[in-house]
PDBQT receptor file of N, H, CA, C and O in Angstrom, charges set to zero:
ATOM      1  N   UNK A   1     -20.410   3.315   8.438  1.00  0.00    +0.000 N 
ATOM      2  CA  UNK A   1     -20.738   4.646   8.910  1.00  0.00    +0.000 C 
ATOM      3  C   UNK A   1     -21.157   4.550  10.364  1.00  0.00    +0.000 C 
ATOM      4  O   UNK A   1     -21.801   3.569  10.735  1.00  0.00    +0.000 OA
ATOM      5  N   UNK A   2     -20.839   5.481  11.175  1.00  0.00    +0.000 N 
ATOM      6  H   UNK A   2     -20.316   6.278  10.873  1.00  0.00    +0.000 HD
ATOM      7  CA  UNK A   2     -21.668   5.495  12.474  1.00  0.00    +0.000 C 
ATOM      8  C   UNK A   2     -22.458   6.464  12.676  1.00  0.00    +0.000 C 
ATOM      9  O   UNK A   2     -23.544   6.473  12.097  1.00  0.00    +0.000 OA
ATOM     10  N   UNK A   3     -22.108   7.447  13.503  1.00  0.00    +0.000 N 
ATOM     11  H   UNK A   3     -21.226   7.439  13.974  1.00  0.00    +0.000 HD
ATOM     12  CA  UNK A   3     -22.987   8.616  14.421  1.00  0.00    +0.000 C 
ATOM     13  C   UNK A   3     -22.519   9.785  12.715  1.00  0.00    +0.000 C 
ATOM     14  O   UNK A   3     -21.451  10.364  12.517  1.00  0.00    +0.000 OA
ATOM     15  N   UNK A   4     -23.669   9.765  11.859  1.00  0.00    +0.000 N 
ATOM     16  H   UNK A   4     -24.537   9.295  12.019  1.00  0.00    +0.000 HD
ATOM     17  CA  UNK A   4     -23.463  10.616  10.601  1.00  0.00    +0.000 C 
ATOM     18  C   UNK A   4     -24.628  12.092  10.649  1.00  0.00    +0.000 C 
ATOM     19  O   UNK A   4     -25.603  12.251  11.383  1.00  0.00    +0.000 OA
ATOM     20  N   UNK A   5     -24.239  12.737   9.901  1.00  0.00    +0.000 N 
ATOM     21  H   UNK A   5     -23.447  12.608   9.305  1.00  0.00    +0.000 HD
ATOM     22  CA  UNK A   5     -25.215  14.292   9.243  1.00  0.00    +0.000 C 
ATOM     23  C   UNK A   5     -24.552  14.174   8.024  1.00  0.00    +0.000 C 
ATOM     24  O   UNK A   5     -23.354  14.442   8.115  1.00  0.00    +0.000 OA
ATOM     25  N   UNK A   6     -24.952  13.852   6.879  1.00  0.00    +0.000 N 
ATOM     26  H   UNK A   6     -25.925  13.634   6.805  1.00  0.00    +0.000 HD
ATOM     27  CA  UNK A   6     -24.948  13.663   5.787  1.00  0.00    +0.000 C 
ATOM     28  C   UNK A   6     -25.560  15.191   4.865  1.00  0.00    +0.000 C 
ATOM     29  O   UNK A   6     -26.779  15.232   4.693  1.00  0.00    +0.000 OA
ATOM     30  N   UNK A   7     -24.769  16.299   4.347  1.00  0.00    +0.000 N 
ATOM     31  H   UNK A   7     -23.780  16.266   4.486  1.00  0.00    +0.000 HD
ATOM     32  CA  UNK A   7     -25.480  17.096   3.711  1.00  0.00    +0.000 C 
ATOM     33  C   UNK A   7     -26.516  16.689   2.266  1.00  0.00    +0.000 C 
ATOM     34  O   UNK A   7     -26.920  15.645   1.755  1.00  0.00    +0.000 OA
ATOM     35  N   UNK A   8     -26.615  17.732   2.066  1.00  0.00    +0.000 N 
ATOM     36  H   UNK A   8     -26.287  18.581   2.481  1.00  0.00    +0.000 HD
ATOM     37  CA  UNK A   8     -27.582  17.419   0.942  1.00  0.00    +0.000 C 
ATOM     38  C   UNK A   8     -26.598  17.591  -0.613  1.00  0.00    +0.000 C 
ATOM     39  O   UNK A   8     -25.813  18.510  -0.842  1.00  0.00    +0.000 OA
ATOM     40  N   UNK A   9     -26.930  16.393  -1.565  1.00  0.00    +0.000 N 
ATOM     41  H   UNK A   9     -27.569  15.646  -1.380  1.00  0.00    +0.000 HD
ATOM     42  CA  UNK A   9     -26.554  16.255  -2.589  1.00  0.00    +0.000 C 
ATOM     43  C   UNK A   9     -24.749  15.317  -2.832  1.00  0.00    +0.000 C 
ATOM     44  O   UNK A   9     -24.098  15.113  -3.857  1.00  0.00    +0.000 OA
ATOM     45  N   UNK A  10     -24.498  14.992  -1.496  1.00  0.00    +0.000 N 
ATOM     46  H   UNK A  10     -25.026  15.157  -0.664  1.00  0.00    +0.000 HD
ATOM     47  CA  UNK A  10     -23.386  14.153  -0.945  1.00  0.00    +0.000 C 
ATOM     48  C   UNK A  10     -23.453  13.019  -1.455  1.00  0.00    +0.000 C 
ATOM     49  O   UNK A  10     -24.405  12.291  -1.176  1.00  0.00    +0.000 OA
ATOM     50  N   UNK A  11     -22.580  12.661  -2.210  1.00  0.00    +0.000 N 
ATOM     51  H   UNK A  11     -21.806  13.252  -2.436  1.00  0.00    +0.000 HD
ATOM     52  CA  UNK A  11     -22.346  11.119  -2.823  1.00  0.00    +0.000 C 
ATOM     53  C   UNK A  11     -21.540  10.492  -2.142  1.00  0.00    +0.000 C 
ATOM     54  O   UNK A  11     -20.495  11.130  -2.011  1.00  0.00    +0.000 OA
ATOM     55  N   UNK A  12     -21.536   9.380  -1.565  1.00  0.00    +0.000 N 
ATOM     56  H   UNK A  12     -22.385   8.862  -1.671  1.00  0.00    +0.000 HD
ATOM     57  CA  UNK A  12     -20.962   8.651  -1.257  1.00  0.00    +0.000 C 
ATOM     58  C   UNK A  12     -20.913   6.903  -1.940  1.00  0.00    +0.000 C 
ATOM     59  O   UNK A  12     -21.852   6.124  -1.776  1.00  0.00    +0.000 OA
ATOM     60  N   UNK A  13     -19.769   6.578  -2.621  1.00  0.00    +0.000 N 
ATOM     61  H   UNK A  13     -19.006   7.210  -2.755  1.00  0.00    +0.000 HD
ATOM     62  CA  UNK A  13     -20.077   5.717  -3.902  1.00  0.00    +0.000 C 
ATOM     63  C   UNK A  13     -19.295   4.201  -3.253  1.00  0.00    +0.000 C 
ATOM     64  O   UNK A  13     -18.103   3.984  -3.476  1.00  0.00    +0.000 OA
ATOM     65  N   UNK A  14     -19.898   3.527  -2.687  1.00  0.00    +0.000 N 
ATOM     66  H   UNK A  14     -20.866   3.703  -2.506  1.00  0.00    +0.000 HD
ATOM     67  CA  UNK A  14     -18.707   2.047  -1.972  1.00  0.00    +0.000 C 
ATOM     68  C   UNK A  14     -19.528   1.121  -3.202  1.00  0.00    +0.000 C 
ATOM     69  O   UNK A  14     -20.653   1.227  -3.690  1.00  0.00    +0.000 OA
ATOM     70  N   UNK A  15     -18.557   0.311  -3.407  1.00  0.00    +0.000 N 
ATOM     71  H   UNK A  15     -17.643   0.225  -3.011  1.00  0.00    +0.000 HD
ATOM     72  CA  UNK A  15     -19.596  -1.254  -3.383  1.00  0.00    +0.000 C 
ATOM     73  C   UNK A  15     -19.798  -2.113  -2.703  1.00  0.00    +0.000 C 
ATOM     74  O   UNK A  15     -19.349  -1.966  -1.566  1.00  0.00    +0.000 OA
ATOM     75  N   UNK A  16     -20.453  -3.261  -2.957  1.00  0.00    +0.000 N 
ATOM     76  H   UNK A  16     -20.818  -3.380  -3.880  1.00  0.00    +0.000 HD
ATOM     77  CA  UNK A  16     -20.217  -4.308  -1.796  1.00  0.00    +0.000 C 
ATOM     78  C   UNK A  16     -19.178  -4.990  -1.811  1.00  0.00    +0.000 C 
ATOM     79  O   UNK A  16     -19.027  -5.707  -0.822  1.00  0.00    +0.000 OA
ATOM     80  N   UNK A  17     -18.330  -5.031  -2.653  1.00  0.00    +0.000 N 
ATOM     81  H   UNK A  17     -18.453  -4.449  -3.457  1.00  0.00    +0.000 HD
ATOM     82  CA  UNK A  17     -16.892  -5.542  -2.972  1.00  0.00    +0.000 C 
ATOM     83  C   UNK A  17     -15.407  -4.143  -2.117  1.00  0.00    +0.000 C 
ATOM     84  O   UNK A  17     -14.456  -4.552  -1.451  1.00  0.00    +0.000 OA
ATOM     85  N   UNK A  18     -15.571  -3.150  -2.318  1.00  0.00    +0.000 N 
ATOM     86  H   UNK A  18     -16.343  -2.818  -2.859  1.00  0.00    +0.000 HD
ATOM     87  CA  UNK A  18     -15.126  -2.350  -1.565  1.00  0.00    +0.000 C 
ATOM     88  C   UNK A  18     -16.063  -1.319  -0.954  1.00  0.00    +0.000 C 
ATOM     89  O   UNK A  18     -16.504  -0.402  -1.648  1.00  0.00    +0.000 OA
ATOM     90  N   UNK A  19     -16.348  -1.441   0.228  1.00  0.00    +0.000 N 
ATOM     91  H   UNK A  19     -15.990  -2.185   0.791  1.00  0.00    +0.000 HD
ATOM     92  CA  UNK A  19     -17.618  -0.112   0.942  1.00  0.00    +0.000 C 
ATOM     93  C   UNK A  19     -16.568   0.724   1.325  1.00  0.00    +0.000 C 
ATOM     94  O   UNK A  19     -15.376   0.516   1.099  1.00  0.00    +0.000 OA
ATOM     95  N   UNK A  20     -17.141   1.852   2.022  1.00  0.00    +0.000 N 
ATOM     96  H   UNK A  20     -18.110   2.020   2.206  1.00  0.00    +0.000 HD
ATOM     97  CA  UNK A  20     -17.130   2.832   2.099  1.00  0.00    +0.000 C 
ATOM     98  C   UNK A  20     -17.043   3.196   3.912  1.00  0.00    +0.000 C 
ATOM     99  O   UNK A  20     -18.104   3.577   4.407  1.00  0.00    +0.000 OA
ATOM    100  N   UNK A  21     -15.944   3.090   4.756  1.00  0.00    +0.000 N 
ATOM    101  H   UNK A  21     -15.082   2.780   4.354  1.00  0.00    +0.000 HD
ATOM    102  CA  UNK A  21     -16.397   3.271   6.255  1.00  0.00    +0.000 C 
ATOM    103  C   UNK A  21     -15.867   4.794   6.552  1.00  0.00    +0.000 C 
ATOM    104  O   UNK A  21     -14.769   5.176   6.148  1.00  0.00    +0.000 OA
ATOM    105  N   UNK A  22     -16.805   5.660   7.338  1.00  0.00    +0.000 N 
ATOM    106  H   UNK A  22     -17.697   5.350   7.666  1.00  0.00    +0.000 HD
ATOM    107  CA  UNK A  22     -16.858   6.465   7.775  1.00  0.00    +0.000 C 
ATOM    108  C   UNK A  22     -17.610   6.646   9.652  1.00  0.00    +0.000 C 
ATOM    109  O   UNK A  22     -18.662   6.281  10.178  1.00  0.00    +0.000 OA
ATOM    110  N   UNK A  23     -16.453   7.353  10.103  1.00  0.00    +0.000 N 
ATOM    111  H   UNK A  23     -15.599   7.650   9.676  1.00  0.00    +0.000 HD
ATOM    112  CA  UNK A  23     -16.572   6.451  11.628  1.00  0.00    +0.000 C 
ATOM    113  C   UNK A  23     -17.651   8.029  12.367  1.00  0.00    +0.000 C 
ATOM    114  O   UNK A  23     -18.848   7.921  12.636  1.00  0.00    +0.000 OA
ATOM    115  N   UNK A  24     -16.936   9.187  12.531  1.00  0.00    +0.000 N 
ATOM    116  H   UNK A  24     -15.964   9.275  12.312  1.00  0.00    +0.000 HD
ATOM    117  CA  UNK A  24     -17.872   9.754  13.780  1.00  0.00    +0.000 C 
ATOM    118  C   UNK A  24     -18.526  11.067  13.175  1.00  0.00    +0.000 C 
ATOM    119  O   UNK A  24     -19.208  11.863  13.819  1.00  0.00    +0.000 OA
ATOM    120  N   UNK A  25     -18.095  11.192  11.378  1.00  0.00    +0.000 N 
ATOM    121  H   UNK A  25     -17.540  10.545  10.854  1.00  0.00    +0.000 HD
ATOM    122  CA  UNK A  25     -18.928  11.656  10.606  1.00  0.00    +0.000 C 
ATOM    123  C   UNK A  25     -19.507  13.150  10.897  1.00  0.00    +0.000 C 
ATOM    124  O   UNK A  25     -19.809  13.698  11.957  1.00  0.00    +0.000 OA
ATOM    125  N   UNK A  26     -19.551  13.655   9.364  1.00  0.00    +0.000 N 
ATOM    126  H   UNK A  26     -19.306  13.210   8.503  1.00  0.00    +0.000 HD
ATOM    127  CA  UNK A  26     -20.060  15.063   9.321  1.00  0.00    +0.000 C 
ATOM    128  C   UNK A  26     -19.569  15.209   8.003  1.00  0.00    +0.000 C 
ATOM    129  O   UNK A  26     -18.367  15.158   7.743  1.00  0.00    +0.000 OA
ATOM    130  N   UNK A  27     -20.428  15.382   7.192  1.00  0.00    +0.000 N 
ATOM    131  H   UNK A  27     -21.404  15.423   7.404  1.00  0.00    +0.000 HD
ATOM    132  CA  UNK A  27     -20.537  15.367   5.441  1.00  0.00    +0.000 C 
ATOM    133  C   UNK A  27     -20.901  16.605   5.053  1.00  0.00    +0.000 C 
ATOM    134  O   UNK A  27     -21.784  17.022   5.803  1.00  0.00    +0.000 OA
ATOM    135  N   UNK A  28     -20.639  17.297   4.295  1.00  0.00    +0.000 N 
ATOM    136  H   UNK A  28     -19.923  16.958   3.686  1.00  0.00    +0.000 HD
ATOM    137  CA  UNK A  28     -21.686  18.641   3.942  1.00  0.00    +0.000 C 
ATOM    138  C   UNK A  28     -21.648  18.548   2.642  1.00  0.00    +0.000 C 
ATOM    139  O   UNK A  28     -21.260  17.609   1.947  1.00  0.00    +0.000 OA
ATOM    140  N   UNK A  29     -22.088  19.618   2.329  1.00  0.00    +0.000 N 
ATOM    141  H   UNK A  29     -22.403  20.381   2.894  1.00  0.00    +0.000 HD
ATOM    142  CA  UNK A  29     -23.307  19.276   0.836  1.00  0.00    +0.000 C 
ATOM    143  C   UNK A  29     -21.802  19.310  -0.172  1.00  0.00    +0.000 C 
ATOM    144  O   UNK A  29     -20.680  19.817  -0.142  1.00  0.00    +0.000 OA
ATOM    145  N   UNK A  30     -22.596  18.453  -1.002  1.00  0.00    +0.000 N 
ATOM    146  H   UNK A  30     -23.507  18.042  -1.026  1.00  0.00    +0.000 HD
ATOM    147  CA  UNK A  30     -22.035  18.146  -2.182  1.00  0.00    +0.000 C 
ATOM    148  C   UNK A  30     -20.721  17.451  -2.301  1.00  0.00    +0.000 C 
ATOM    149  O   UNK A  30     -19.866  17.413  -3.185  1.00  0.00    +0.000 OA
ATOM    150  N   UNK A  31     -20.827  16.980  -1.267  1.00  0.00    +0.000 N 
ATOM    151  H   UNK A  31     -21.521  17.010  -0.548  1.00  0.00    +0.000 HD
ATOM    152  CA  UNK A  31     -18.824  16.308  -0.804  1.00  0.00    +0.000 C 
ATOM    153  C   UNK A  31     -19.186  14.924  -1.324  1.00  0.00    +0.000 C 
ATOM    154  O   UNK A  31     -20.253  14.325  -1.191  1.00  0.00    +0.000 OA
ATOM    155  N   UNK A  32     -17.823  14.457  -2.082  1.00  0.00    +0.000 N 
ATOM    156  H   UNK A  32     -16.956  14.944  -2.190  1.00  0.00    +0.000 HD
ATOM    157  CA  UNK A  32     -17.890  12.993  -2.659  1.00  0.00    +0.000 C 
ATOM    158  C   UNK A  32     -16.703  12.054  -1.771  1.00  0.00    +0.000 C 
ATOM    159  O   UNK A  32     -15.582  12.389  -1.390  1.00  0.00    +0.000 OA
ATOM    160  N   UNK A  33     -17.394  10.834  -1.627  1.00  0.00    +0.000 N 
ATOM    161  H   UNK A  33     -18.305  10.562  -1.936  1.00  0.00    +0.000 HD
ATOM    162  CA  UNK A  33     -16.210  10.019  -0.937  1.00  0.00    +0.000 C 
ATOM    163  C   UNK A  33     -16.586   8.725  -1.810  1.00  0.00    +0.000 C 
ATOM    164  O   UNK A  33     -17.697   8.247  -2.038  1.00  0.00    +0.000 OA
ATOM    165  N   UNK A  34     -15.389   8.335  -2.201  1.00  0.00    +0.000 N 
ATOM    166  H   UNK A  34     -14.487   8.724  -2.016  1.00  0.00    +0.000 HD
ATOM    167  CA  UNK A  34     -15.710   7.153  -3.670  1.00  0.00    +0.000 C 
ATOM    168  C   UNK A  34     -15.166   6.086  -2.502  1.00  0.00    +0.000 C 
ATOM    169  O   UNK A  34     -14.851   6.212  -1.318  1.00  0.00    +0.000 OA
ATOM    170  N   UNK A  35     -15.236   4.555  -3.798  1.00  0.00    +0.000 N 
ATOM    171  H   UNK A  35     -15.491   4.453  -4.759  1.00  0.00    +0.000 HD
ATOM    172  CA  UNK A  35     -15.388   2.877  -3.236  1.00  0.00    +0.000 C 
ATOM    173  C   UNK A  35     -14.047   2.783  -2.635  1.00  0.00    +0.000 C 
ATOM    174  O   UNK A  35     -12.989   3.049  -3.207  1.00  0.00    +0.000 OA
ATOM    175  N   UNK A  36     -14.216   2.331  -1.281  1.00  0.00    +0.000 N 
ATOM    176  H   UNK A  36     -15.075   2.114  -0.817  1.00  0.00    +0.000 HD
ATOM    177  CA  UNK A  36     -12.587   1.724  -0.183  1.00  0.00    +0.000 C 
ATOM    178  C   UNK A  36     -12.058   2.908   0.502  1.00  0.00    +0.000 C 
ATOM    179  O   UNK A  36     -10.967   2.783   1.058  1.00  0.00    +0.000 OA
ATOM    180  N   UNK A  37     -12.565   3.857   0.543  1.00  0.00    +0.000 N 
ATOM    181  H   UNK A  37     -13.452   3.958   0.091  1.00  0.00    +0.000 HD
ATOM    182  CA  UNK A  37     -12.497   4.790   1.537  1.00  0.00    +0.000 C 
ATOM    183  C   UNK A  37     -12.534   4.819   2.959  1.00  0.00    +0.000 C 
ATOM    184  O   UNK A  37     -13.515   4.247   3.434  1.00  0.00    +0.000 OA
ATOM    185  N   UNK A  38     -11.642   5.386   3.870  1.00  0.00    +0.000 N 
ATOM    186  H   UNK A  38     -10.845   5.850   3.485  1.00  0.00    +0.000 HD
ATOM    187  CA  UNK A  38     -11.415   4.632   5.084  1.00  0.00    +0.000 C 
ATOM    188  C   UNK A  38     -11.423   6.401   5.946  1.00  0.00    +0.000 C 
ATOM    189  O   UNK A  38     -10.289   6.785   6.230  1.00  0.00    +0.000 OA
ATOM    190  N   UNK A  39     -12.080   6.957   6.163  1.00  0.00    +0.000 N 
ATOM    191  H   UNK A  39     -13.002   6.645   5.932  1.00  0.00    +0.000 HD
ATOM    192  CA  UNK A  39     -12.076   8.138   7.207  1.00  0.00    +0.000 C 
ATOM    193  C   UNK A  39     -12.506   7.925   8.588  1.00  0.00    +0.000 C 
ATOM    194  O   UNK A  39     -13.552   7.331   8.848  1.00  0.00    +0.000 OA
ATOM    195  N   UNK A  40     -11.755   8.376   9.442  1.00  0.00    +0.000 N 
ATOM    196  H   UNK A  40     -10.904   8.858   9.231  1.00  0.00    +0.000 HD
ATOM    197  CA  UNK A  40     -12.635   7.995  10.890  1.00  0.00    +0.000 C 
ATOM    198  C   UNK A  40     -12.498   9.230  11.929  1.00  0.00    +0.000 C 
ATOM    199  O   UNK A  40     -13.503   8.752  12.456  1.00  0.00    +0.000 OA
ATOM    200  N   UNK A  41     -12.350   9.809  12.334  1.00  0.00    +0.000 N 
ATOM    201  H   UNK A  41     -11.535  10.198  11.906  1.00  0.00    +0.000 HD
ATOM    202  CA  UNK A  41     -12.882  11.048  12.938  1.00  0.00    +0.000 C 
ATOM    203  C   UNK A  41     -13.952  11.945  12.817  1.00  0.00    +0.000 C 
ATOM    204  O   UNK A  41     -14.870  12.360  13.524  1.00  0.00    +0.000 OA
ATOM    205  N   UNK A  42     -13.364  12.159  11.257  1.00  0.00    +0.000 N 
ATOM    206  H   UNK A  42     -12.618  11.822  10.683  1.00  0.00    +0.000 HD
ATOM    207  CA  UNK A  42     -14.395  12.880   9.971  1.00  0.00    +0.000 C 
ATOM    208  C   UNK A  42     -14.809  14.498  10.536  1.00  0.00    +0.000 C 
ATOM    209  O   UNK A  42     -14.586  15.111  11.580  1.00  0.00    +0.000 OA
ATOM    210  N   UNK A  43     -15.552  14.825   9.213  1.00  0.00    +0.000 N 
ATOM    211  H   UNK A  43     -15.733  14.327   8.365  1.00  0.00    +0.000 HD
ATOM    212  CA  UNK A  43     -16.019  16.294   9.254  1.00  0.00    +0.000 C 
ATOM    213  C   UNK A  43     -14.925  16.315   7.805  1.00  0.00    +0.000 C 
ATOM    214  O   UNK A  43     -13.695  16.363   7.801  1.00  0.00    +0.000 OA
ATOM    215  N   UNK A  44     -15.878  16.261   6.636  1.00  0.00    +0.000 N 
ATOM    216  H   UNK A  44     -16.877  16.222   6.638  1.00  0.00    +0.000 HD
ATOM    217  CA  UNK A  44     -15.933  16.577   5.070  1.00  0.00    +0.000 C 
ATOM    218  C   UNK A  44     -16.297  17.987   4.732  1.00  0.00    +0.000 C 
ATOM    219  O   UNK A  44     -17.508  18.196   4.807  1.00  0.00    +0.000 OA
ATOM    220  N   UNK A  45     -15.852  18.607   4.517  1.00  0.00    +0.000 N 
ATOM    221  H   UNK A  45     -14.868  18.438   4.456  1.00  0.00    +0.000 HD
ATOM    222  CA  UNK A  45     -16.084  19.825   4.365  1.00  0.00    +0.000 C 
ATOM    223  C   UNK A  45     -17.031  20.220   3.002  1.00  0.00    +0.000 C 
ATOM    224  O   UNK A  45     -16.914  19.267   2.232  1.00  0.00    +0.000 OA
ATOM    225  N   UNK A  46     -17.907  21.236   2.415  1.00  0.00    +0.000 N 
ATOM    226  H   UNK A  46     -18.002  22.010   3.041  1.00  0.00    +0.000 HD
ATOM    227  CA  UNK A  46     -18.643  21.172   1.924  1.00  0.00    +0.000 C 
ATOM    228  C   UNK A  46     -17.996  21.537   0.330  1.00  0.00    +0.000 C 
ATOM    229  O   UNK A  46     -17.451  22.607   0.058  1.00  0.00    +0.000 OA
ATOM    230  N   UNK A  47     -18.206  20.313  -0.705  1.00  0.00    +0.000 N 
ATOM    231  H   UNK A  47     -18.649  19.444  -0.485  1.00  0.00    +0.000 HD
ATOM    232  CA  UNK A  47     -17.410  19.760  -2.225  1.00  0.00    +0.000 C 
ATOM    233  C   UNK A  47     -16.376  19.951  -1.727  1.00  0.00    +0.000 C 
ATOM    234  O   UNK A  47     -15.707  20.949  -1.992  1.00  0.00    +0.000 OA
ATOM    235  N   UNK A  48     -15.909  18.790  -0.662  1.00  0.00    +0.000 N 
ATOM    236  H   UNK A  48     -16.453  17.979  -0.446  1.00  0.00    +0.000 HD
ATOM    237  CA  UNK A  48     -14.386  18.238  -0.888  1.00  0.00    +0.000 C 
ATOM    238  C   UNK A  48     -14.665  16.946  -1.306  1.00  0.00    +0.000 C 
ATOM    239  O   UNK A  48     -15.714  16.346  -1.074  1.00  0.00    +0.000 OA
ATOM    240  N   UNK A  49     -13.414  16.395  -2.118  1.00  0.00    +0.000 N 
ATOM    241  H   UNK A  49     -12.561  16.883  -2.307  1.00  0.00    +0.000 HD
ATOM    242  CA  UNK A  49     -13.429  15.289  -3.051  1.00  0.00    +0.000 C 
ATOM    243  C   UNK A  49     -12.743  13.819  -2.368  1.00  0.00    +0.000 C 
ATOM    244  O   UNK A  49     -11.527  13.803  -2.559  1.00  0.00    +0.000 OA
ATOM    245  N   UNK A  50     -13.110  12.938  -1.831  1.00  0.00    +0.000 N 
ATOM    246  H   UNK A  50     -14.098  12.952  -1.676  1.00  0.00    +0.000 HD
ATOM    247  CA  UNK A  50     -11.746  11.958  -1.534  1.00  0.00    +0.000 C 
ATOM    248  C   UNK A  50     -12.166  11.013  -2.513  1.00  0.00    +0.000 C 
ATOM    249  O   UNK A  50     -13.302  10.747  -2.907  1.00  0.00    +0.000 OA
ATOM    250  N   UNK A  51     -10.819  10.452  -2.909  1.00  0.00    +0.000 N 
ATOM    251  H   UNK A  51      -9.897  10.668  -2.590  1.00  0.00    +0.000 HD
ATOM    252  CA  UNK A  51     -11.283   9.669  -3.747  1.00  0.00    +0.000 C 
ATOM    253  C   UNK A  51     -11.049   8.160  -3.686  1.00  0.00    +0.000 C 
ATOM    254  O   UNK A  51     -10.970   7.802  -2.511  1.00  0.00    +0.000 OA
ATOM    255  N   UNK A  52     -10.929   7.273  -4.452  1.00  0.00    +0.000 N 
ATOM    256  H   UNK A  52     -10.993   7.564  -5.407  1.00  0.00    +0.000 HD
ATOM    257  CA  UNK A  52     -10.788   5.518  -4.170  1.00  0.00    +0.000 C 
ATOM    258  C   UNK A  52      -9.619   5.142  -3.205  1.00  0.00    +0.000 C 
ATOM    259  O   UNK A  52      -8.449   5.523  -3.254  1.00  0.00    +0.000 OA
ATOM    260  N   UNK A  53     -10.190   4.346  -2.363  1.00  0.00    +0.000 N 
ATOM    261  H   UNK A  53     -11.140   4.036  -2.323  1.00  0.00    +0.000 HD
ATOM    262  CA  UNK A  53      -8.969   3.538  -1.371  1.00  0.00    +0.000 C 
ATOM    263  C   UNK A  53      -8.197   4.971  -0.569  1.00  0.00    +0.000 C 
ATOM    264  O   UNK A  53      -7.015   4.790  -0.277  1.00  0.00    +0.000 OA
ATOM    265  N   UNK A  54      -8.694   6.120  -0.269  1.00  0.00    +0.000 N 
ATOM    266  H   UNK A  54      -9.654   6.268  -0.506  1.00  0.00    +0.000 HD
ATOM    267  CA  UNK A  54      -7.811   7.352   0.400  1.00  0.00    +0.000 C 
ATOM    268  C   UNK A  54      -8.249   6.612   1.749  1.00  0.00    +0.000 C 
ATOM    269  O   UNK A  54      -9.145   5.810   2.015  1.00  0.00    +0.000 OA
ATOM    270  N   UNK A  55      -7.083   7.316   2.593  1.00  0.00    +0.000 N 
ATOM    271  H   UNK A  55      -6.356   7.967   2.377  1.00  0.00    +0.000 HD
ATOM    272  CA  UNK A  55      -7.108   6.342   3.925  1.00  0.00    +0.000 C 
ATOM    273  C   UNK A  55      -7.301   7.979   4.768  1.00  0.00    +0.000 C 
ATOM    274  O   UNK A  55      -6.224   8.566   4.667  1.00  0.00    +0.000 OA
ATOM    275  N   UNK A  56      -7.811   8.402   5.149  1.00  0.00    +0.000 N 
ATOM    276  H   UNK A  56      -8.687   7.925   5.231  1.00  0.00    +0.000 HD
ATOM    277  CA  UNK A  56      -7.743   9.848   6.441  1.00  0.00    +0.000 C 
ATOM    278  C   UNK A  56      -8.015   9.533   7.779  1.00  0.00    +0.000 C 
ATOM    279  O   UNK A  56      -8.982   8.859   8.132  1.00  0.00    +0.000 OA
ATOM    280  N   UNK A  57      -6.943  10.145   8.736  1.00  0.00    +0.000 N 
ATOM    281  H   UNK A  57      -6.157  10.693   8.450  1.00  0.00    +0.000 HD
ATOM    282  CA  UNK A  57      -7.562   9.458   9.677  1.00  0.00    +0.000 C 
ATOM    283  C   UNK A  57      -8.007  10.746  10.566  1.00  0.00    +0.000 C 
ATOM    284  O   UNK A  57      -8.754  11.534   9.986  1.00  0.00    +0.000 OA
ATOM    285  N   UNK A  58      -7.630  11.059  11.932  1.00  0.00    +0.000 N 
ATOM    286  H   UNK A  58      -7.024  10.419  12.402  1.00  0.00    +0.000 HD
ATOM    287  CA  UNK A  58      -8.318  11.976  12.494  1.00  0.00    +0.000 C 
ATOM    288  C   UNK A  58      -8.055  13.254  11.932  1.00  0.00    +0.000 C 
ATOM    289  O   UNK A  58      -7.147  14.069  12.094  1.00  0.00    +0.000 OA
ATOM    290  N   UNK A  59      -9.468  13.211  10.962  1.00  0.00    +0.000 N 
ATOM    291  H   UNK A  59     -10.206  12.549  10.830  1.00  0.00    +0.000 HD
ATOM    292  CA  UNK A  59      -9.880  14.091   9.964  1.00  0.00    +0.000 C 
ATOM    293  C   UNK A  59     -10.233  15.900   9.704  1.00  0.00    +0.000 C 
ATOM    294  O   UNK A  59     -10.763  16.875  10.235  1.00  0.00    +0.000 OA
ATOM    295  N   UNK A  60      -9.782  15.626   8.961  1.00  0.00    +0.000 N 
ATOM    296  H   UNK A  60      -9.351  14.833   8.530  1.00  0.00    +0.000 HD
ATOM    297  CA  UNK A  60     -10.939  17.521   8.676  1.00  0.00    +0.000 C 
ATOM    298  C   UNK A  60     -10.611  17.911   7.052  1.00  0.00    +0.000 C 
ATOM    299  O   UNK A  60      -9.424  17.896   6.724  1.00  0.00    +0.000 OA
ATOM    300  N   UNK A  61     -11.138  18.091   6.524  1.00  0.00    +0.000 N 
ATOM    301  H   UNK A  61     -12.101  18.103   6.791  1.00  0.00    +0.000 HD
ATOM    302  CA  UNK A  61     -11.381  17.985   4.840  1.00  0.00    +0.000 C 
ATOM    303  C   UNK A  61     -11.765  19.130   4.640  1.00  0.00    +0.000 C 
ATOM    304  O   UNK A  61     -12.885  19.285   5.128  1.00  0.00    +0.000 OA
ATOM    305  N   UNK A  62     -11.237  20.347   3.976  1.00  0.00    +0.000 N 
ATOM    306  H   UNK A  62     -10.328  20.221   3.580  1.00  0.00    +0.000 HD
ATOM    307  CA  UNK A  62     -12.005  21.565   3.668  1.00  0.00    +0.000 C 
ATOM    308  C   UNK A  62     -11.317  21.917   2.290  1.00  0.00    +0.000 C 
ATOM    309  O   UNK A  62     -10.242  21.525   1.837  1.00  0.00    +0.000 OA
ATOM    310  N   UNK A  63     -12.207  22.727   1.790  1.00  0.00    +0.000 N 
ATOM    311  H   UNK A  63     -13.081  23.045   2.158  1.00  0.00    +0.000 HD
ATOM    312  CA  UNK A  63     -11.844  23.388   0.509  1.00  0.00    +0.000 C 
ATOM    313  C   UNK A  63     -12.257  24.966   0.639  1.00  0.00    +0.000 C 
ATOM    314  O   UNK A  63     -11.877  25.763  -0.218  1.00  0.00    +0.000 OA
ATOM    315  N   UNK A  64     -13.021  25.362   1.709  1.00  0.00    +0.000 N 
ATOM    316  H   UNK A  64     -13.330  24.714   2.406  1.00  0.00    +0.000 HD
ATOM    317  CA  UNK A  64     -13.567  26.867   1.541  1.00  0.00    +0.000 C 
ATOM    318  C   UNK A  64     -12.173  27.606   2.274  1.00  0.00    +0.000 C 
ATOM    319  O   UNK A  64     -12.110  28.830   2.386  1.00  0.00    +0.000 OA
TER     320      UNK A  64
């Protein structure tokens, strides 16, 4: 993760076997990003879903 705002109730699920990188970040509430996830621009829009090993790159994630 780098420069992040993480909303509230945001899961973000890596292990230490596959983490989780998220590069210039912006999470909003309730958004899930599961283990080997690779986003780097970012801005997650609020309950959008990515799920294992999704690769996004210069990002924008919305569901509203």
């Amino acid at each position: 993760m780098r420069n992040t705002l993480i909303g509230k109730y945001a899961k973000i699920e890596g292990t230490e076997r596959h983490p989780v990188e998220i590069e210039n970040s912006c999470i909003g509430d309730e958004a899930e990003v599961h283990e080997g996830s690779r986003v780097r621009s970012s801005q997650i829009s609020r309950g959008s879903y990515i799920g294992n090993f999704a690769i996004v790159e210069k990002s924008y994630v919305g569901v509203e």
